[in-house]
Every structure is written in structure tokens, then in C-alpha cells.
C-alpha positions in Angstrom: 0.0 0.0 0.0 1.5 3.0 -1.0 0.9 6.9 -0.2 0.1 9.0 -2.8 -1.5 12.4 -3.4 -3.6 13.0 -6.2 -2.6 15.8 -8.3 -6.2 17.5 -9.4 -7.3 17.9 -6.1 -4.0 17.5 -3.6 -5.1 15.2 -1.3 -3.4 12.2 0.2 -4.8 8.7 -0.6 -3.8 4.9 0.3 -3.3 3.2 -3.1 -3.2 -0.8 -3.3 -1.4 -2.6 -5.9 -2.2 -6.0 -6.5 1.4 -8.4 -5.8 0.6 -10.2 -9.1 0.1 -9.4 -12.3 -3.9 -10.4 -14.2 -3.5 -13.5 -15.1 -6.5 -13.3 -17.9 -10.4 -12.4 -17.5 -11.5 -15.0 -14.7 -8.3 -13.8 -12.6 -9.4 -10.5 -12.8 -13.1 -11.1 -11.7 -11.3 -12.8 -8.8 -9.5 -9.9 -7.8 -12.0 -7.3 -8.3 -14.2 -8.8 -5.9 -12.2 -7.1 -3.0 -13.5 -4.1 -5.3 -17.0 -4.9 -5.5 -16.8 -5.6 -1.9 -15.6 -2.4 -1.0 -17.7 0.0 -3.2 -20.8 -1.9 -1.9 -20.1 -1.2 2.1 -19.3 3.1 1.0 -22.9 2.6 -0.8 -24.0 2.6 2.6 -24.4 5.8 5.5 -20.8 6.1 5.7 -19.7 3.4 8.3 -16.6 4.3 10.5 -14.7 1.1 10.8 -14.4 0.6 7.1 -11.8 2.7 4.9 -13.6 4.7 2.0 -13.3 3.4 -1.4 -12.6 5.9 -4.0 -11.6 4.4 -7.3 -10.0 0.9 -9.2 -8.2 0.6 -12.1 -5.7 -1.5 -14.0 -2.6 -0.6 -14.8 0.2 -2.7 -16.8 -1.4 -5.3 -15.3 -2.0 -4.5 -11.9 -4.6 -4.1 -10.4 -4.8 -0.6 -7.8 -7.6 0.3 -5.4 -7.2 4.0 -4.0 -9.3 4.2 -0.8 -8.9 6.7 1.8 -5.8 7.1 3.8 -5.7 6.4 7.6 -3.7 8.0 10.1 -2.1 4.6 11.4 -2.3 1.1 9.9 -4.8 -1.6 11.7 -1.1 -3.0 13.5 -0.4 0.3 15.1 -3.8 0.7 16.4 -4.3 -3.1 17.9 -0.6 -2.2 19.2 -1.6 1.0 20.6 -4.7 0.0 22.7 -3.6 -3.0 23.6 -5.8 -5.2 21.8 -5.5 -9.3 22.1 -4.0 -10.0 18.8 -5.8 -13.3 17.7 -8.8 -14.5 18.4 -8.4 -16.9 21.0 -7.2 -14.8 23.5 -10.4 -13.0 23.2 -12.3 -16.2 23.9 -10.3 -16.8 27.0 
């Protein structure tokens, strides 16, 4: 994930590009269902514990997602507050 700020309107966006490269059409589909996933949760009243998705796109084929940029990754926060870190330890 990788920060980057867009130049028509200057603001500062997370960008995700896929490890590998399309592998053909049903590769693809595969892949853009982290998309489809995405744009359908912003449909809703904006929902805070989910990152805004703005865009997708391929490029030399790539595939990149640009949602919104957080202030600290999902690691720093669990780290921060203390949080178990797997699930079991929740149970217990």
C-alpha cells in the first residue's frame, strides 16, 4: 500500500497494488471482488470502521484500489490500545 497524493485535487490517498500481475479475465473477476466488496459497504451511510473506497483501475497489469488514507495502519492501532492480537485470547 502506498501513499500518494492525487494531483487534481491534492489530497493524500492509500493506493493498493495487487502483488501479481492479471492472469486473464477470470483472474481478474477474482481480484476485483475485494473491489466490488468495498464500493458496496461506501454505498451505505458512511460506516466508521471501514476505509472509503474511492476508485480501481488496471494498470500494466496490476490491479490498484485508492481508498482513503488512515492516520495509522490496523497493527499500530491493535498495538496502541492494547488489543489481544488473535482471536483466541479473546475467547479466554
Amino acid at each position: 500500500v502506498m501513499r500518494v497524493k492525487k494531483r487534481l485535487d491534492g489530497c493524500f490517498y492509500a493506493v493498493k497494488r495487487s502483488r501479481q500481475r492479471l492472469r486473464g479475465a477470470a483472474h481478474l473477476e477474482r481480484m476485483l471482488q475485494e473491489v466490488y466488496a468495498l464500493a458496496a459497504l461506501c454505498n451505505e451511510d458512511e460506516v466508521p470502521h471501514i476505509v472509503r473506497y474511492f476508485s480501481a483501475w488496471v494498470e500494466d497489469d496490476h490491479l490498484y484500489i485508492q481508498t482513503e488514507l488512515c492516520e495509522c495502519s490496523l497493527d499500530d492501532l491493535v498495538r496502541k490500545h492494547n488489543f489481544p492480537s488473535t482471536g483466541e485470547e479473546v475467547l479466554q
